[in-house]
Every structure is written in structure tokens, then in C-alpha cells.
C-alpha positions in Angstrom: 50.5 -20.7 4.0 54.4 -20.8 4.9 57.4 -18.6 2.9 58.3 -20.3 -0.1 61.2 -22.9 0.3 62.8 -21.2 -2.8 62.3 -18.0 -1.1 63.6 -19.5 2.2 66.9 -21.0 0.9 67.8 -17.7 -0.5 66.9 -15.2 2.5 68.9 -17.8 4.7 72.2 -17.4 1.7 72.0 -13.7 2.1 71.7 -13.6 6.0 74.6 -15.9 6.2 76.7 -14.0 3.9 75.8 -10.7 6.0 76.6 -12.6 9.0 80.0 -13.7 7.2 80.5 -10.5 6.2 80.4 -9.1 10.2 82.5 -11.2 11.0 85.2 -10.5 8.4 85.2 -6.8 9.5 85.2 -7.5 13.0 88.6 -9.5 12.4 89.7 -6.5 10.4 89.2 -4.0 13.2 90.6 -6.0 15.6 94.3 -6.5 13.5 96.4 -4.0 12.7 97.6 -2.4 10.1 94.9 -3.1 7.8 92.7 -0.4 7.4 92.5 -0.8 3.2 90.5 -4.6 4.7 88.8 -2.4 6.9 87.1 -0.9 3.9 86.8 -3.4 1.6 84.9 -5.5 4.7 83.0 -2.3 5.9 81.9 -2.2 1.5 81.2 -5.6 1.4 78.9 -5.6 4.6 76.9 -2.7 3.0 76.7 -4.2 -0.3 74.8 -7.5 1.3 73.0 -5.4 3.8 71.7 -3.6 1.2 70.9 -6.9 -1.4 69.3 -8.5 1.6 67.5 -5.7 1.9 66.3 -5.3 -2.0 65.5 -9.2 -1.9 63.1 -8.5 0.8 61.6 -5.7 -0.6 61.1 -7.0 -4.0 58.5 -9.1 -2.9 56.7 -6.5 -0.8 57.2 -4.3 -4.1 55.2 -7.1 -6.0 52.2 -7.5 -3.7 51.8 -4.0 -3.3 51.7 -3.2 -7.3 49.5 -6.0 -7.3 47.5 -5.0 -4.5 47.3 -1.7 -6.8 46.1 -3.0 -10.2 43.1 -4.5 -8.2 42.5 -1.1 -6.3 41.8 0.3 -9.9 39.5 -2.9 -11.1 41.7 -4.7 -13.1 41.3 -8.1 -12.6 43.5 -9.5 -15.9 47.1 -8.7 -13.4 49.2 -12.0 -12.8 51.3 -11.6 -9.7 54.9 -12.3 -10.7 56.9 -13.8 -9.2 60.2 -13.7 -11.2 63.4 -12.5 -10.3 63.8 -14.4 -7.5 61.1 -12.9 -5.3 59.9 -16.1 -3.9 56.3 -16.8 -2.3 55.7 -18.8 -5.3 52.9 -20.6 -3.6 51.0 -16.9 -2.7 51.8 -15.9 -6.1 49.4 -19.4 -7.6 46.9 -18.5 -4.7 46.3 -14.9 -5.8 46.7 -15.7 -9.8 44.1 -18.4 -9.0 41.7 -15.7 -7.5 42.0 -13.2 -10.0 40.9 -15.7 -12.4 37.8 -16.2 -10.2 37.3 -12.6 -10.4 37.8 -12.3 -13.9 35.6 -15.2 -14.7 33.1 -13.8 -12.3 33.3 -10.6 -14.1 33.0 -12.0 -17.6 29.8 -13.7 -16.5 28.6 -10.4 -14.6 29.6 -8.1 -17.8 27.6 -10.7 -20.3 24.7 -11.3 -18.0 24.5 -6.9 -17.8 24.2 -7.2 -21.8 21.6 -9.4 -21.7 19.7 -7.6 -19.3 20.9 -4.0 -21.2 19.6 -5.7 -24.5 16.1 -6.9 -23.0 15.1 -3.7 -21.5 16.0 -1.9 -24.8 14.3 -4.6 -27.1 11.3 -5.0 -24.6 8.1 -3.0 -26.7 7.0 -1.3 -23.9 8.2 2.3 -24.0 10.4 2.7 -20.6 11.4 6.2 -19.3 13.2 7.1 -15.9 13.5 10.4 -14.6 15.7 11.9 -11.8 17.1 15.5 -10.4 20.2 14.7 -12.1 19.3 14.2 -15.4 15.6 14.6 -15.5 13.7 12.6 -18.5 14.9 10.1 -20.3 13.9 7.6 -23.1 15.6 4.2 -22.0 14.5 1.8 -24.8 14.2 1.6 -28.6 10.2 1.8 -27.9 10.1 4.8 -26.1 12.3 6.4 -28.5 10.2 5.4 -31.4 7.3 6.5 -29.4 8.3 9.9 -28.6 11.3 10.4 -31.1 14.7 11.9 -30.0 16.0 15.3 -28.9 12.8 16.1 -26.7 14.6 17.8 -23.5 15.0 16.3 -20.6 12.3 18.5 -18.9 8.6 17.1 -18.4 7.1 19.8 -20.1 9.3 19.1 -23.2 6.6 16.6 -23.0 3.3 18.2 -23.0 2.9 18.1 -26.9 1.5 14.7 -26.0 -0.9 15.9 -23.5 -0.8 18.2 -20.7 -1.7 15.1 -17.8 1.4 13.2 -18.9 3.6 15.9 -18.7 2.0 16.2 -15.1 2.7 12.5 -14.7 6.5 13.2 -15.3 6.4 15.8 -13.1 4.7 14.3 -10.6 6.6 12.5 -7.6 4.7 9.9 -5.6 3.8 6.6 -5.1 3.8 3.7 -7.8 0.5 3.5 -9.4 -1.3 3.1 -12.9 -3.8 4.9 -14.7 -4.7 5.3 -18.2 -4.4 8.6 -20.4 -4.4 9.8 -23.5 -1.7 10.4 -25.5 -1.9 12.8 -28.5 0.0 11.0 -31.2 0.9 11.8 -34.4 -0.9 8.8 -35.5 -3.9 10.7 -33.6 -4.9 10.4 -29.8 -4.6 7.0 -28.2 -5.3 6.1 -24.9 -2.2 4.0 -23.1 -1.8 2.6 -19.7 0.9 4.5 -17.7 2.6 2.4 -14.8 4.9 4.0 -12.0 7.8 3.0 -10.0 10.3 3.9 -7.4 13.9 3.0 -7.4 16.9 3.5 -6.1 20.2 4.2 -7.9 23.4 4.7 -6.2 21.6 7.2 -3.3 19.9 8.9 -6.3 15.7 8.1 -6.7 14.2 8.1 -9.8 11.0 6.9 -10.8 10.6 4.4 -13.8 7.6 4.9 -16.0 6.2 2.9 -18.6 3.9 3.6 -21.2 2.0 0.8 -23.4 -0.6 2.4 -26.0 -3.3 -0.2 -25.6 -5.8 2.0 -28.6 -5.4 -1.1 -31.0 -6.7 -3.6 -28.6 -9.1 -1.6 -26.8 -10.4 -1.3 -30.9 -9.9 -4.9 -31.5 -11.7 -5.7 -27.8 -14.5 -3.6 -28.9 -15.2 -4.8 -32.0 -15.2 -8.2 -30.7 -17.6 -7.4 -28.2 -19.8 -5.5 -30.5 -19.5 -8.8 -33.0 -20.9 -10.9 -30.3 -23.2 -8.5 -28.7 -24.8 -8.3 -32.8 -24.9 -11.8 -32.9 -26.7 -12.7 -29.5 -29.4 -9.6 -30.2 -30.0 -11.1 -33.6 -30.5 -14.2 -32.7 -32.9 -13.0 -29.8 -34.4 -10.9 -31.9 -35.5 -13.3 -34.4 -36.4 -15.8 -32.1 -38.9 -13.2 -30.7 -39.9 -11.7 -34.8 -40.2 -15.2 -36.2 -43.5 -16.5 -34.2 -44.9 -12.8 -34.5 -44.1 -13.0 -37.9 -46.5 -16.7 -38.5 -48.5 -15.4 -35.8 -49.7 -12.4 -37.7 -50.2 -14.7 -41.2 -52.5 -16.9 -39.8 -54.5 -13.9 -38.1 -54.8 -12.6 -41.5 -55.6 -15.7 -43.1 -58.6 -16.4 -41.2 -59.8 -13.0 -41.4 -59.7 -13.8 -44.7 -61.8 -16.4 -45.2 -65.7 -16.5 -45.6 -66.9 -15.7 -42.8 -64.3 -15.1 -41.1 -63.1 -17.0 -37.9 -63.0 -14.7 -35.4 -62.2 -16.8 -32.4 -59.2 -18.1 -34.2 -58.1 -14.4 -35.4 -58.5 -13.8 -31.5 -56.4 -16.3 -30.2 -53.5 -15.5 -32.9 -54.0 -12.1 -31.5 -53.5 -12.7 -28.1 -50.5 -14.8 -28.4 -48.7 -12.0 -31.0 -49.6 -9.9 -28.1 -47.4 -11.8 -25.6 -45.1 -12.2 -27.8 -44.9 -8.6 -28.5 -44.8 -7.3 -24.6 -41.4 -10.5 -24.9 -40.0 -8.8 -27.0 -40.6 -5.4 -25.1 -39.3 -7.0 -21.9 -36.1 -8.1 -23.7 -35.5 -4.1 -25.1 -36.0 -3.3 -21.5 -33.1 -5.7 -20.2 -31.1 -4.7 -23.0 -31.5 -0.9 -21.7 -30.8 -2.0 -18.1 -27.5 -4.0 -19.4 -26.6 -0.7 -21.3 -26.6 1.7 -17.9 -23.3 1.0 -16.2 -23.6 0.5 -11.9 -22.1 3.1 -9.6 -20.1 2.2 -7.2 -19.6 3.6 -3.6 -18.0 1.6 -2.0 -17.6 1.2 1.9 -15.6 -1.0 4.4 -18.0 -3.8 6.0 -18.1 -7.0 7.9 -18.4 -9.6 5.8 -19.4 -12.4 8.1 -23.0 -10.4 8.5 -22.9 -9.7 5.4 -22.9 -13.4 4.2 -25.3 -14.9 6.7 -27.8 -12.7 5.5 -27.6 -13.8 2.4 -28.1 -17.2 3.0 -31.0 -16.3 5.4 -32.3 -14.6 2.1 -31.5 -17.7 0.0 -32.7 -19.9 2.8 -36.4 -18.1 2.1 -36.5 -18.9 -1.8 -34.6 -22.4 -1.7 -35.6 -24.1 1.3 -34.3 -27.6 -0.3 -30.8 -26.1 -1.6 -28.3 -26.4 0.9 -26.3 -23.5 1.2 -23.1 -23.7 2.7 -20.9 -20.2 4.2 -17.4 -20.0 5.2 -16.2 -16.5 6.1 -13.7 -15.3 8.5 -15.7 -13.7 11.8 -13.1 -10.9 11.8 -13.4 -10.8 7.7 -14.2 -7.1 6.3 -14.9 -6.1 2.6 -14.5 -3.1 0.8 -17.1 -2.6 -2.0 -20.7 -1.3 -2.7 -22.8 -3.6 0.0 -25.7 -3.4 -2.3 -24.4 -4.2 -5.8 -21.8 -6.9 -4.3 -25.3 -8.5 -2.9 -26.9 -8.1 -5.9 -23.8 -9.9 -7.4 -23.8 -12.9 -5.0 -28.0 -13.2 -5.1 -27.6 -14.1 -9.0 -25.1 -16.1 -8.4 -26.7 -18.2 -5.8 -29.8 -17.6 -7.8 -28.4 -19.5 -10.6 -26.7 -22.3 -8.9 -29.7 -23.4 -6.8 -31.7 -23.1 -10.1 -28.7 -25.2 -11.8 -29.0 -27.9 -9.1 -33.1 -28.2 -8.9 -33.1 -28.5 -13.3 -30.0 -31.6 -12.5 -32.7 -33.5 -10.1 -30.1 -33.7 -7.3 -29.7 -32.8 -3.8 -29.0 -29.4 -3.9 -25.7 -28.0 -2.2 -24.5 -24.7 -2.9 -21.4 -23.0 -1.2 -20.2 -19.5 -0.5 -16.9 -18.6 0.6 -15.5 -15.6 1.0 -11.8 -15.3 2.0 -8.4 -12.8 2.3 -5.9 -13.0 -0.4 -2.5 -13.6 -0.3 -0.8 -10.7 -1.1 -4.2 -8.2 -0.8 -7.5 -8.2 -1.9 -10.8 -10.6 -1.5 -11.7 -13.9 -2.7 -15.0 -14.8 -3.6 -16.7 -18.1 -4.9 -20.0 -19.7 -5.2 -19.8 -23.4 -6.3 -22.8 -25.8 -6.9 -23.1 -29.1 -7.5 -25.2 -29.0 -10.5 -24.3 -30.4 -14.1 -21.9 -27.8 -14.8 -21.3 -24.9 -17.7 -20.4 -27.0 -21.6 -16.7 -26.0 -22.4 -18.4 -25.0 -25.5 -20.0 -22.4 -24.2 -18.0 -21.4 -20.9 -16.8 -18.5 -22.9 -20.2 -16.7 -23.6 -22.0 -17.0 -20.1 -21.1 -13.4 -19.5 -22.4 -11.9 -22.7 -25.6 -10.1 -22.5 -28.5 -12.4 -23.1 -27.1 -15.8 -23.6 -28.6 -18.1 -21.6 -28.6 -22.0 -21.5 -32.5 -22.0 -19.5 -35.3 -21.5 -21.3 -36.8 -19.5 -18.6 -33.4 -17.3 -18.7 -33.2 -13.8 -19.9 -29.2 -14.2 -20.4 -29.3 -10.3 -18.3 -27.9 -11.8 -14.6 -24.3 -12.7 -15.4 -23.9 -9.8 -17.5 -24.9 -7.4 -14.6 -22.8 -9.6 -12.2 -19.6 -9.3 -14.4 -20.5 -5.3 -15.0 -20.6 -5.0 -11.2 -17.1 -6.8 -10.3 -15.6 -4.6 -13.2 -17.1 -1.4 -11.8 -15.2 -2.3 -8.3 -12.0 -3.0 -10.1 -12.3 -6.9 -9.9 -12.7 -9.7 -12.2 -14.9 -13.0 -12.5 -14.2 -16.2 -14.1 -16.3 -19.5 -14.8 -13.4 -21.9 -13.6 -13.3 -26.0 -13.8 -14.5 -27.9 -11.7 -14.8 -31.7 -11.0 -19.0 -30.9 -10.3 -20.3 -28.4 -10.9 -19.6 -25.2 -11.6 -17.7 -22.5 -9.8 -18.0 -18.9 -10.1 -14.4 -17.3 -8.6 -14.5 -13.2 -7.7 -11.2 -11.3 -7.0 -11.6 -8.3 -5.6 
């Protein structure tokens, strides 16, 4: 970028009126007897010395007060180039990048509102505390939650429970865990999730607290709705032949003389169906017990192969195919996770023998990205009904007519207990059962 011609012209005026101006006072120190020109020359030479001088300056004047309004972050200053200043051309660079900046601000400043308006209209109660400034209620839901004008120690908060105020006190890793909250609207349990961060040098730890009570009640009652609805209609599947069976017993004991071999025969069958029915209460019991867990770090390629040795030994037809890392390890209960994986396999060589097909039957088990274990078993039976992929895991519904409805239920109580999950996903054939872990 070159001096401004404006600028240019008039620095080169100036200099040649200084130059002028030497020269004029050289001439009068060199003649006599004219000391009053002596003066006059020596004033003008000062004078344009000194407006050179000034017209220089003026400019450096400008950038520096310009320089200066952007030192203290404001980005609205125009540089000005009035007055004869020059570096017109500067002057439309710079006002050109301090409307950049300002733009850029503008967009920066809006996009902070947005973000200061979603964490404080988000309903999850958000709190942050720090050394500085200890506890405090971020968002409108933690304020509602806990009110105003706590403190900003963590023991201002142990009115709601002595482990959360432990929780805010507590420095640490990030984690979750569920407590209970004493509420005025009574104790509720909520899921308390924390973070670290860092602010300007300064750490504090985020913390959010969602009180989950209302759908843990809804989740319940929902499970307890179909868990009704499966043992009634178990139950009376089992009453309702007991039921005929023990009229007709009583009607041929009735008649003259009575037909004893027929009164025998209803007998025995009520009788099977009775020690059903006591079979059923018993699997109901054994759904009821929740598994313990100890878990254990193992290889998981042994592990796998002696499954299918196992499966090999009750479904000689079903081919079952295993793919597992050699250097693969699992964490988890070795027993229950086997017990998890038998049913499965269980199920889909049972699911593929009932189709009439060739049976195949796969196992993999394989790292997550990101952490943790992936698990499937996939068949190539007839599949799950969409109408009915949604109960599979309840206790005692069961599609077979041989089938208790207890396996899956146990399976899905076992992946829970490790802290897992297990879904009945599509599938183009078959059906596949996915475990994360």
C-alpha cells in the first residue's frame, strides 16, 4: 500500500516551501544590511518547519488514537482522515476492517444470547461451582428447583439431603449417580451428572440435576400394567381347564353309579395342570430375585468357543457361527453373561428348527467405538412380528407353546444388572438380538 497521492502532493508543497524558505535566509545572511529579512526569513523557516512538521504528525496522531479506541474494544471508530491528513487509502482499508470486526462481533454477541437463553430455558437444573464464587444456580430450572438466596456454600444445601451437599463439595472426576433429593413436594430421586471445565484458568465443575420421580412412577406403573396383564392372562389359561376339568370330575361322580375311571382321568389331568400352574409361580419367583453381579475381566475368545462347544452338544444341525477378537477381553459376571448368551442361542436354534430351514446361528462379540462391548446373536429363523417386538422382554410372554416366557426376561435382568442394555433390532432374516455393554 503506497502514501496517498493527496497526501503526497502536499508533503512535497510543504518541503518545497521549507526548502524555499532556506534559501531565502541564506540570501539574507549573505547581504548586508538586512538583518529585519534576516528575521522575517529565519520566522518564516520556523513557521513551515514547524507545519511540515504538524502535517506529518497529524496522521501519526490519527492512527495512534485509532490504534487506541481498538486497544479498549471498540470496534464502531472510523479512522478519519480529514483535515488534510492523507493515507486516504489506509484510512478505507482499516474502516473496512473494523466493519469486519463489528459485524463479526454483532454475530458473536447474538450467537452468546442464544446460547445464554438456551442454557437458562433448558429444564434441566444446571449449577456450577468454583473457589471464587462457590455454588451457583445458572438456569431458570435450577432456581425454581432450589429457590433463591441459598448461599453459595454446599452445605447451604443440605436441606435437600446430606449426599448432595457432599456431591457439591466433592471435587473429582465427571460421573453420574442417582440420589434423592428431599423436596418440598416430598423426596424424589434425580439423576445427578458431573463435569469439569475450564474458565479463564479458574476450574469449576458443572452439575446437573434432572428429578426423574415422575417417570420412574410412570415407568413403573407401566411395567406393573403389563406385568398384570401377562400373569392374568397366564393365569387363566392355566384356571380355565382346571376349572372344566374339575366340573366334569364332579359330574360323573355324580351320576349312578358313578364312573370312576372317567373321574380318574379328569383327576390326573387337573393334577398336571395344577403342578403347571405351580411351575409357572415358581418362574414368576425366580423372575422376581434380581442377579448379582461380580464382575471380572476375561478373555473372551475362550469364553465364546466354549459356548459354541456347549451349543454344538444340544444342536448338532444348527450351525453356529463365532467371530471374536483373539486378543478380545470382557468385563462382566462370566457366569450370568453365559447364562445370557445360552438363552439366546437357545432360542434362536429353537427359532430356526420350528421355521424348517437350515439352521445358522451367529455370535459376535466385538470392541466399541468409543468404549465398551458389543454383543449379538442373529439367526436366520422367521423373525420376531413387529406387533409384538415390544413385549419379548416381559416376563412370561412367549410366542412357543413349549415357552415359559421366563428366558428373555432373565437375559434383559442380567444386561441391566451389568449396566448394559438389549434390543430386538430389524433385520432382513431373522432376528437379531444386539448387547451393549
Amino acid at each position: 500500500m503506497g502514501f496517498d497521492r493527496r497526501f503526497t502532493l502536499g508533503l512535497a508543497a510543504w518541503i518545497a516551501a521549507l526548502f524555499a524558505a532556506l534559501l531565502a535566509l541564506l540570501l539574507a545572511l549573505q547581504t548586508p544590511d538586512l538583518a529585519v529579512a534576516r528575521i522575517v526569513a529565519a520566522l518564516i523557516v520556523a513557521a513551515i518547519g514547524w507545519g511540515l512538521w504538524r502535517y506529518v504528525e497529524r496522521t501519526n496522531v490519527m492512527v495512534a488514537r485509532f490504534v487506541e479506541t481498538l486497544h479498549f474494544g471498540d470496534v464502531t471508530a472510523r479512522f478519519n482522515t480529514r483535515g488534510g491528513a492523507g493515507f486516504d487509502t489506509l484510512g478505507a482499508a482499516l474502516d473496512d476492517a473494523m466493519r469486519g470486526l463489528h459485524a463479526q462481533r454483532d454475530e458473536g454477541m447474538r450467537e452468546l444470547r442464544f446460547l445464554e437463553a438456551l442454557v437458562d430455558d433448558v429444564p434441566v437444573a444446571l449449577l456450577t461451582v468454583d473457589d471464587e464464587h462457590g455454588v451457583r444456580l445458572v438456569n431458570k430450572a435450577a432456581r425454581r428447583l432450589f429457590g433463591h438466596g441459598l448461599g453459595t456454600r454446599p452445605e447451604d444445601y443440605a436441606g435437600y439431603g446430606a449426599t448432595f451437599a457432599a456431591r457439591l463439595a466433592r471435587t473429582g472426576e465427571a460421573g453420574q449417580e442417582v440420589l434423592i433429593l428431599r423436596l418440598p413436594a416430598g423426596p424424589q430421586r434425580a439423576i445427578v451428572r458431573t463435569g469439569a471445565l475450564d474458565r479463564l484458568g479458574l476450574q469449576v465443575r458443572a452439575i446437573t440435576v434432572e428429578p426423574v420421580q415422575g417417570a420412574l412412577d410412570a415407568v413403573e406403573m407401566a411395567a406393573q400394567t403389563d406385568l398384570v396383564r401377562v400373569l392374568t392372562h397366564e393365569i387363566l389359561n392355566s384356571l380355565t381347564p382346571v376349572t372344566s376339568l374339575a366340573g366334569t370330575a364332579a359330574a360323573v361322580l355324580d351320576i349312578d353309579p358313578p364312573d370312576i375311571e372317567s373321574a380318574r382321568t379328569a383327576m390326573t389331568t387337573l393334577l398336571r395342570r395344577a403342578e403347571g400352574l405351580r411351575h409357572f409361580i415358581d418362574s414368576y419367583r425366580a423372575v422376581a430375585k434380581p442377579p448379582e453381579v461380580n464382575a471380572r475381566v476375561f478373555a473372551a475368545a475362550p469364553f465364546a468357543h466354549e459356548l459354541g462347544r456347549l451349543f454344538a452338544a444340544d444342536w448338532p444341525a444348527v450351525t453356529l457361527t463365532i467371530e471374536v477378537a483373539l486378543d478380545m477381553t470382557l468385563q462382566a459376571d462370566p457366569d450370568l453373561l453365559a447364562q445370557v448368551l445360552i438363552n439366546l442361542l437357545r432360542n434362536a436354534a429353537q427359532a430356526t428348527s420350528e421355521a424348517g430351514r437350515v439352521g445358522q446361528v451367529r455370535l459376535s462379540i466385538e470392541r466399541r467405538i468409543g468404549g465398551g462391548t458389543l454383543i449379538e446373536v442373529a439367526d436366520n429363523g422367521p423373525g420376531v412380528p413387529e406387533a409384538v417386538r415390544k413385549d419379548v422382554f416381559l416376563p412370561f410372554f412367549t410366542t412357543r407353546a413349549a415357552g415359559t416366557g421366563v428366558g428373555l426376561n432373565l437375559v434383559r435382568q442380567i444386561v441391566i444388572a451389568h449396566g448394559g442394555s438389549i434390543d430386538l433390532i430389524d433385520s432382513d432374516e431373522g432376528a437379531v438380538f444386539r448387547i451393549l455393554l
